[in-house]
RODO-2510 file (C-alpha; in nm, 4 decimals, decimal comma):
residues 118
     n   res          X          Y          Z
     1     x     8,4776    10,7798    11,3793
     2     x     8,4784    10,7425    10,9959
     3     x     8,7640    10,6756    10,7328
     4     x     8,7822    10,9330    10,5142
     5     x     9,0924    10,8392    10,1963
     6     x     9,1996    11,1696    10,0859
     7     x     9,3577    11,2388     9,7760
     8     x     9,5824    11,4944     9,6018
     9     x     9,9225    11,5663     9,4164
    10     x     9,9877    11,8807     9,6387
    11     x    10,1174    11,7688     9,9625
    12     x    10,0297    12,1056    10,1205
    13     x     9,6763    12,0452    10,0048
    14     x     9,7187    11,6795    10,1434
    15     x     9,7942    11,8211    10,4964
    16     x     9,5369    12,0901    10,5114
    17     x     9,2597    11,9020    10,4752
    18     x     9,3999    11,6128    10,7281
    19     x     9,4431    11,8357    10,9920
    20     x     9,0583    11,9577    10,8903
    21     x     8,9636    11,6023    10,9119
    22     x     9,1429    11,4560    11,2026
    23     x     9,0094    11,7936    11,4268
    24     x     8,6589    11,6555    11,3290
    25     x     8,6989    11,3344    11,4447
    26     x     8,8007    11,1382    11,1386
    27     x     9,0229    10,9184    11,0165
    28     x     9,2341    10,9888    10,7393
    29     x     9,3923    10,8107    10,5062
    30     x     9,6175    10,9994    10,2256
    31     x     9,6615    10,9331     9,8517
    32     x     9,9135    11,1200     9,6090
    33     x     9,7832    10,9734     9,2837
    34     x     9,4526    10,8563     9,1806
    35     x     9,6168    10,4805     9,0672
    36     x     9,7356    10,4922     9,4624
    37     x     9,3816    10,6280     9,5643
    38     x     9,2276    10,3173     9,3627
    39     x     9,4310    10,0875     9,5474
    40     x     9,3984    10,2165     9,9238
    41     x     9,0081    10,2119     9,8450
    42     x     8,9665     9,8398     9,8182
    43     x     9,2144     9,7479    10,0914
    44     x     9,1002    10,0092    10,3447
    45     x     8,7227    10,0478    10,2683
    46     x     8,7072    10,4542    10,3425
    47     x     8,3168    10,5578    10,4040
    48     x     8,4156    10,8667    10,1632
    49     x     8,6537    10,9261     9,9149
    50     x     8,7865    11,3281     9,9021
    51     x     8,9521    11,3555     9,5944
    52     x     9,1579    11,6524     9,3420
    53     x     9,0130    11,6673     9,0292
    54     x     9,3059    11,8143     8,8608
    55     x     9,6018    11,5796     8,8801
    56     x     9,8869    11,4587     8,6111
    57     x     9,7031    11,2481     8,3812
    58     x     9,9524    10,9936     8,4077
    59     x     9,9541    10,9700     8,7889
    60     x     9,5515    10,8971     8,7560
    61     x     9,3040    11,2394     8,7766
    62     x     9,0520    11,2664     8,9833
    63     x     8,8280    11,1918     8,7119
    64     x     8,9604    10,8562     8,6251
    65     x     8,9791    10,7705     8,9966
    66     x     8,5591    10,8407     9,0162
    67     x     8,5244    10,6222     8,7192
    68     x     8,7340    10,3597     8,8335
    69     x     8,5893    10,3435     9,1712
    70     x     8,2292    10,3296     9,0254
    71     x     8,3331    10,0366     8,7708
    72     x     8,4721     9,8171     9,0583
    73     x     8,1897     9,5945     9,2454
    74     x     8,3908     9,6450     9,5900
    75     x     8,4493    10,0332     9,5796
    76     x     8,1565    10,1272     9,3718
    77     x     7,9509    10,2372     9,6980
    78     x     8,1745    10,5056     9,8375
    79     x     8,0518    10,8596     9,8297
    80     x     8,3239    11,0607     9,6368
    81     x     8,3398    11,4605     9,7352
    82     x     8,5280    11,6491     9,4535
    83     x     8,7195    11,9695     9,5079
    84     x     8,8941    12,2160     9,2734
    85     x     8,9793    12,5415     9,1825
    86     x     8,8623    12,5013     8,8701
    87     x     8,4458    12,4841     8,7873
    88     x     8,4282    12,1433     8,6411
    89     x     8,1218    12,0121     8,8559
    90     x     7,9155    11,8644     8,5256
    91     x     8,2494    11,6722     8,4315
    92     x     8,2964    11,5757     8,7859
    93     x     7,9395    11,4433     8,8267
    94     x     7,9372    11,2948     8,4900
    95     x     8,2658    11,1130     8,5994
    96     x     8,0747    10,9332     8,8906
    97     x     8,1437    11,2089     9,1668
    98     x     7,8732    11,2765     9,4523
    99     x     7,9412    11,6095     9,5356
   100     x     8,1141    11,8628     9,4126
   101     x     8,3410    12,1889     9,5908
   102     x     8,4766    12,4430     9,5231
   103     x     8,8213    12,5742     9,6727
   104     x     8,9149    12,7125     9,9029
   105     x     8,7271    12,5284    10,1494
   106     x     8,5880    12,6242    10,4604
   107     x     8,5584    12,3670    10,7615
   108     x     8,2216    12,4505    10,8343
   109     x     8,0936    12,3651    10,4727
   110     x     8,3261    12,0066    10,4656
   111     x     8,1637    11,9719    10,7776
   112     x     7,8284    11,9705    10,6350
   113     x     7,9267    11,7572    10,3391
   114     x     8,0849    11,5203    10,5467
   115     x     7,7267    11,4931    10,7329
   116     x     7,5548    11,3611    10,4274
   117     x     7,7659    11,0302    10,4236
   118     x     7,8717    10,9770    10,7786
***
C-alpha cells in the first residue's frame, strides 16, 4: 500500500479524491494548505504528493509547495502530480511538478498516474 499526501483548499475536492485513493488501495494523508502540505511531507514521507495548483497565496499554492519540496534535501524525491482546472502545466512543471492533470479527473487515468510512482 502506498502513502499518497493529498492536498487542497476545497474540502469537497479533499474528499473526492480520498475516497478515489483509499478504493485503490492507498493511503491517504490530507493537506488544506501548501505550508501544512510542506510540513506533513517531511514527517510522514508520502511516496507521492497530489497537490491543487490554485490555492490562496497566503495559505501556500501549489506552486510554492513544488518548489519548496524540491529545495528541501528530505522531500526533494517525492513525485508531485498536479491537478487543476486551469491549463497551467508549463508553470506547474517549471515549479518542480512531475506530472500534470487536468480536472475533472477520472479514476482510471489517476490510476495510471499513480502507476508511474508506486
Amino acid at each position: 500500500m502506498s502513502k499518497i499526501l493529498i492536498v487542497d483548499d476545497s474540502k469537497v475536492n479533499l474528499e473526492f479524491l480520498s475516497a478515489a485513493l483509499k478504493a485503490l488501495g492507498h493511503e491517504v494523508i490530507q493537506a488544506n494548505t501548501g505550508f501544512e502540505a510542506f510540513e506533513m511531507a517531511k514527517i510522514h514521507e508520502p511516496h507521492v504528493i497530489i497537490t491543487d495548483l490554485i490555492m490562496p497565496s497566503y495559505t501556500g499554492t501549489g506552486y510554492d509547495l513544488a518548489k519548496k519540496i524540491r529545495e528541501h534535501y528530505e522531500t526533494a524525491h517525492i513525485p508531485i502530480i498536479a491537478l487543476s482546472a486551469e491549463d497551467d502545466s508549463s508553470e506547474a512543471l517549471e515549479s518542480g511538478v512531475d506530472i500534470f492533470l487536468s480536472r475533472p479527473l477520472g479514476a482510471h487515468q489517476l490510476r495510471e498516474t499513480l502507476k508511474k510512482f508506486v
